[in-house]
Legacy VTK file of the C-alpha trace (Angstrom):
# vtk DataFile Version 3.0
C-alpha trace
ASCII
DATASET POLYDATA
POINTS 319 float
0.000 0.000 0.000
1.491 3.567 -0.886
1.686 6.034 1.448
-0.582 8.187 -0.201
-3.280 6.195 0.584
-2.280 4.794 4.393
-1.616 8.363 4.991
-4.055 10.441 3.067
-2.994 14.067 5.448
-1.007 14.748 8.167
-1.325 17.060 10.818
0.487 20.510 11.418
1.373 21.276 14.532
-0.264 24.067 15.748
0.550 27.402 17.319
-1.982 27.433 20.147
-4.787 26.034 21.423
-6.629 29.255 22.431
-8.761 30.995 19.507
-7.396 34.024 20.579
-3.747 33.636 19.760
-4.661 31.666 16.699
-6.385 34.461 15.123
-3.127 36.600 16.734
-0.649 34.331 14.374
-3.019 34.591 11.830
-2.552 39.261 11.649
1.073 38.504 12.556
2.097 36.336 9.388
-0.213 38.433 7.404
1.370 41.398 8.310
4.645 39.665 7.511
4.166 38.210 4.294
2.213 41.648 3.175
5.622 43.092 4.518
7.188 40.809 2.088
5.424 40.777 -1.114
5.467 44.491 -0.700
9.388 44.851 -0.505
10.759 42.304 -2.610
7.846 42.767 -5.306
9.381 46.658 -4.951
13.263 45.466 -5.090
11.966 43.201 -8.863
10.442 46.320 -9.931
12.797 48.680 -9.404
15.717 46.318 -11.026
13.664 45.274 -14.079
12.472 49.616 -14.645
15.566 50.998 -13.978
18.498 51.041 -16.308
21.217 51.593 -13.620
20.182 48.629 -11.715
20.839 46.648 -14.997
24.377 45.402 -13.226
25.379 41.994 -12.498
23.945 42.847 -8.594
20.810 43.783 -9.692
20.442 40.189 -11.540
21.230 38.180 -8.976
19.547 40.895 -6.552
16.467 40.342 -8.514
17.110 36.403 -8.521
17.161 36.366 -5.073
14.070 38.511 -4.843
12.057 35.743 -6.386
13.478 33.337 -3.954
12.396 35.314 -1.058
9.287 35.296 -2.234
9.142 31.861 -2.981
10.060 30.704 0.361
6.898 33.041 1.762
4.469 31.897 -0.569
5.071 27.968 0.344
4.759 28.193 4.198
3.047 30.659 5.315
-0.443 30.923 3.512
-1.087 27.328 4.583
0.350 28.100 8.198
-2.688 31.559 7.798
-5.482 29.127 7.110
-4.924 26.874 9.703
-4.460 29.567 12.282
-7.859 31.170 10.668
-9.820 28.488 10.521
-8.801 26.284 13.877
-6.982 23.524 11.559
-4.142 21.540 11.543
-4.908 19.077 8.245
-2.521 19.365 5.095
-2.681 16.193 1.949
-0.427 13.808 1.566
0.521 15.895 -2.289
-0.500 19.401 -0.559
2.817 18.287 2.084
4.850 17.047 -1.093
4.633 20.147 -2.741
5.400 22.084 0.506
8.459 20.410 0.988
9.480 20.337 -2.343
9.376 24.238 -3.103
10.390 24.936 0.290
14.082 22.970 0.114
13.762 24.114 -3.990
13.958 27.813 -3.110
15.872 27.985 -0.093
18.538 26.131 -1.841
18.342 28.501 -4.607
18.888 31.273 -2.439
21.894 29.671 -0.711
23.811 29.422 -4.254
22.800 32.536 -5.404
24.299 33.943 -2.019
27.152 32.483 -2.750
27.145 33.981 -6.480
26.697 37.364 -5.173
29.995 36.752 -2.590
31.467 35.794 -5.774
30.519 39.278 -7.642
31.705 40.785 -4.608
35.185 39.118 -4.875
35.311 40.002 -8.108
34.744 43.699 -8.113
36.541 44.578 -5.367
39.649 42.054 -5.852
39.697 41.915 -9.016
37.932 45.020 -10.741
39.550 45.116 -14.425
38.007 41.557 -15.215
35.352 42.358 -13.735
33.278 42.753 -16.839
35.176 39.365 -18.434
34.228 37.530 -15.382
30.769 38.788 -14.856
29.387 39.458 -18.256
25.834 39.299 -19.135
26.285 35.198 -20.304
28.109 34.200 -17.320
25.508 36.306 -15.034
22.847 34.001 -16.453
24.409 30.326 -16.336
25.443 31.290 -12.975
21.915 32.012 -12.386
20.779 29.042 -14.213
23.162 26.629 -12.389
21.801 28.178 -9.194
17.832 27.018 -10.174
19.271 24.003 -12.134
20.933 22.983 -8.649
18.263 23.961 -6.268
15.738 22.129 -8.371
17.391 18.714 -8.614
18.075 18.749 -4.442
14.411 19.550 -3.881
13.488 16.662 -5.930
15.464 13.822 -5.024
14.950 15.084 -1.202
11.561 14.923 -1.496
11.149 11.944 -3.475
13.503 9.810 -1.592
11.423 10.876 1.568
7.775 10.566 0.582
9.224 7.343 -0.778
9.746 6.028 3.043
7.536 3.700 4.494
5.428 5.799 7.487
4.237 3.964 10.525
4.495 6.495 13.094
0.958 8.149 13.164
0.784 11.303 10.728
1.316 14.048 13.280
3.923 16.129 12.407
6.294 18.643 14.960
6.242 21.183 12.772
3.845 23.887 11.292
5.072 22.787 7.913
6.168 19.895 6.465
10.094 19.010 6.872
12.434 16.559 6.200
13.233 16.090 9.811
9.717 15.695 10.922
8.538 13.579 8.106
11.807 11.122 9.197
10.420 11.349 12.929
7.411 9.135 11.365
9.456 6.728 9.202
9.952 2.514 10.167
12.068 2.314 6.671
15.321 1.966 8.252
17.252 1.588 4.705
15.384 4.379 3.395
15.604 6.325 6.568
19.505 6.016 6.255
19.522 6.836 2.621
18.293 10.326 3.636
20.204 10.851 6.461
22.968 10.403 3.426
21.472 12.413 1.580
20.831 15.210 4.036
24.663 15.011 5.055
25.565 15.319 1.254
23.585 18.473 1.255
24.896 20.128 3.963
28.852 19.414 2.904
28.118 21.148 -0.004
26.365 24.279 1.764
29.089 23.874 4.301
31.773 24.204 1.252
29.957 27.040 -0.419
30.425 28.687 3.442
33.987 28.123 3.210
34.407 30.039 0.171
31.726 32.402 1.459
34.257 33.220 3.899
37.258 33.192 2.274
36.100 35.856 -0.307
35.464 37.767 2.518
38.514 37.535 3.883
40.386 38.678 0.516
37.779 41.299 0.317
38.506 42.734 3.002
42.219 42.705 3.019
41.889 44.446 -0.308
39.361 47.217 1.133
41.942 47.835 3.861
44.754 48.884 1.341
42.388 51.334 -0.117
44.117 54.771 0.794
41.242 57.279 1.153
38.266 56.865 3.658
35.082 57.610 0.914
36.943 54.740 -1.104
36.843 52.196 2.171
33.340 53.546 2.850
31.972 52.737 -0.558
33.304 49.520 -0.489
32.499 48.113 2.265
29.002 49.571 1.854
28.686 46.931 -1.486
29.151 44.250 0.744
27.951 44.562 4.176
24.376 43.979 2.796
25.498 40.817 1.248
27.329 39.713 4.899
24.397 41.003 6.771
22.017 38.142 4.327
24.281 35.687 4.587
24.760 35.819 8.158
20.948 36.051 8.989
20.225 33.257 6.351
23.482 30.459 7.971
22.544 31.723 11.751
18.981 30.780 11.359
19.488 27.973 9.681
21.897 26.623 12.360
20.060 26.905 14.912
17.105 25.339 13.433
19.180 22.696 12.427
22.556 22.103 14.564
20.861 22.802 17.624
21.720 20.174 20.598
18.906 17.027 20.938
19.070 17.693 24.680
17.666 21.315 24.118
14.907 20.324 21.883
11.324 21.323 22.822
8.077 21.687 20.983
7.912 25.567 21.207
12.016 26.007 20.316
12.034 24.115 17.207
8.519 25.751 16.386
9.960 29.514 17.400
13.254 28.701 15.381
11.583 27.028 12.444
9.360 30.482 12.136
13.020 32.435 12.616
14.595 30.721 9.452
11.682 30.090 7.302
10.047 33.576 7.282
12.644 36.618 8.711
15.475 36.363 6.087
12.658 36.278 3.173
10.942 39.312 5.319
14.352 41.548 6.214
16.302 40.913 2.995
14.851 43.453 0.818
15.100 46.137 3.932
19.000 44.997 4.679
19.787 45.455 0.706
17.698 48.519 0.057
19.139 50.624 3.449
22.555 50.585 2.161
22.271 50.155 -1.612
22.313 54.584 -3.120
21.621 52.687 -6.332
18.658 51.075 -4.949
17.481 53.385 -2.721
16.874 56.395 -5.809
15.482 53.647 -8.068
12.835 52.953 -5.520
12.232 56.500 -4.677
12.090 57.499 -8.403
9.397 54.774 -8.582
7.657 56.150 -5.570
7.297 59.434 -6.870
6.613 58.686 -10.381
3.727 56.539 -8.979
2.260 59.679 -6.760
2.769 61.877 -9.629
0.758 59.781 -11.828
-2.263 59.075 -9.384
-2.412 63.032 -8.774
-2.549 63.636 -12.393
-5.184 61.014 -12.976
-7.546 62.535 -10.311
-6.954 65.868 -11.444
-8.045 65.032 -14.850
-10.764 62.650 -13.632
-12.118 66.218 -11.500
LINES 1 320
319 0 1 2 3 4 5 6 7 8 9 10 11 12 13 14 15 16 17 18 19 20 21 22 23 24 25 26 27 28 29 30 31 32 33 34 35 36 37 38 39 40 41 42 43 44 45 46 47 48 49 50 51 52 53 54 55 56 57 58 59 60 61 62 63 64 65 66 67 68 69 70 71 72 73 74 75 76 77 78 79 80 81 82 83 84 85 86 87 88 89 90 91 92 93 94 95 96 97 98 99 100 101 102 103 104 105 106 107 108 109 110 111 112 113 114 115 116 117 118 119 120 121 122 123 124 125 126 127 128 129 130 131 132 133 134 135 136 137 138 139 140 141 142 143 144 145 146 147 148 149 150 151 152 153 154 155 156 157 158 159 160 161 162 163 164 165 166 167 168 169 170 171 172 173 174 175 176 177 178 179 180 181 182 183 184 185 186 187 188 189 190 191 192 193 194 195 196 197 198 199 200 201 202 203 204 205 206 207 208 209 210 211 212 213 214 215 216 217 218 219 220 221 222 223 224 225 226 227 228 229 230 231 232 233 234 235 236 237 238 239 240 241 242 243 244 245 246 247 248 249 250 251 252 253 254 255 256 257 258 259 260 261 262 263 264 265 266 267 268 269 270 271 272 273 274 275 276 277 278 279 280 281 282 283 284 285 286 287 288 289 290 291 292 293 294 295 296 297 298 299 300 301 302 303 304 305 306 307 308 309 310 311 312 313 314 315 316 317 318
């Protein structure tokens, strides 16, 4: 018998009992996924309207953009209607395609972290092949490589796992569905340890693209150091502090949620810590990029005020 029919749903776990702080989730992750769309949907804009942001950045800038959004749009709308509507139920394929675009974009956004380190390293270290290294076809099969990548994790993660035989009820300690969870449920001991593999084979190569993640920074800045004058340094360092501020909030999160100490593990940690990595970084990123980024910051506020401009004209003509 297939899982899909011994377990046709599983179970969420939920926030809280009490109606009250359900409904109080519910305005909280609305206002933060409104937060969300909002800024990302006006980082995309502003890159794909503005000809200055046309840069090897503002591609992967906008790449990651999509990602953020991505990783919003899989958890939380489910995690909204069950907090609305006193639920905890998800399908077996509604739980499969939760996991699958959840591990599909936050991989993507890992590698096109590391991308962006990369332009980084690049332009700072290495500024006269810059536009050799980064060109315009290079931007996009890094890009490419990035999805390509993410895309073919997500999938043999989740079809090795919803591949394992369940016997362990179909109550899950999460408020979305998880690899680790899902394994909590498993009796499939061969296909429990092919995961594990797996998982460990995923996090090498996160924990190599880390390495190098570091490294660049290191050369960075060593380089920024020997500039001579002060606006030089300042500039700089004010490319790539957004960048370190992402990566550090995205490999924090993540390490606590997942590196964390069995003996510390509680119900309402891993749920606090899974809301930490699955929906701030997504929520923040736009806001860390945009409050150091000039570039950024006028395309956005040219937007802004061509938008006003063009709703006053429109109801002065309309009166």
């Amino acid at each position: 018998m297939s899982n899909s029919s011994s377990t046709p749903q599983f179970l969420l776990l939920a926030f809280s009992d009490r109606r009250e702080l359900q409904l109080l989730h519910f305005w909280l992750f609305l206002a933060i996924s409104l937060a969300a769309l909002l800024a990302n949907g006006l980082i995309l804009s502003a890159v794909a309207c503005d000809h200055h942001l046309h840069t090897p950045m503002g591609f992967f800038l906008l790449n990651l953009s999509l990602t953020d959004l991505g990783c919003i749009c899989t958890t939380v709308p489910k995690a909204m209607h069950n907090s609305l509507w006193d639920t905890t139920t998800i399908s077996y394929m509604g739980c499969a395609a939760q996991l699958f675009f959840f591990y599909f974009f936050i991989s993507a956004e890992f590698s096109l972290l590391t991308i962006m380190c990369y332009d980084r390293y690049v332009a700072i270290c290495k500024p006269l092949h810059y536009g050799t290294l980064l060109g315009s076809r290079a931007c996009a099969h890094m890009a490419a490589a990035a999805w390509a990548t993410a895309f073919l994790n997500a999938l043999l993660h989740t079809a090795n796992t919803f591949s394992l035989l369940l016997c362990q009820g179909n109550a899950l300690d999460q408020f979305f569905c998880e690899i680790p969870a899902i394994l909590k449920l498993s009796c499939s001991h061969s296909g429990y340890r092919r995961e594990i593999g797996l998982l460990w084979f995923t996090i090498s190569l996160a924990f190599g693209c880390f390495v190098f993640i570091v490294f660049s920074y290191v050369q960075i800045f060593r380089a920024v150091l020997r500039i001579p004058s002060q606006q030089g340094r300042y500039k700089a360092f004010s490319t790539c502090l957004p960048h370190l501020a992402v990566v550090s909030l995205f490999v924090s999160t993540g390490m606590f949620a997942y590196l964390k100490p069995p003996s510390s593990s509680s119900p309402s940690l891993d749920l606090a810590l899974s809301v930490l990595y699955s929906m701030v970084p997504p929520a923040l990123n736009p806001f860390i990029y945009s409050l150091r980024n000039q570039e950024l910051k006028d395309a956005l506020r040219k937007m802004m005020t061509g938008c006003f401009s063009g709703a006053i004209n429109c109801l002065v003509s309309g009166t």
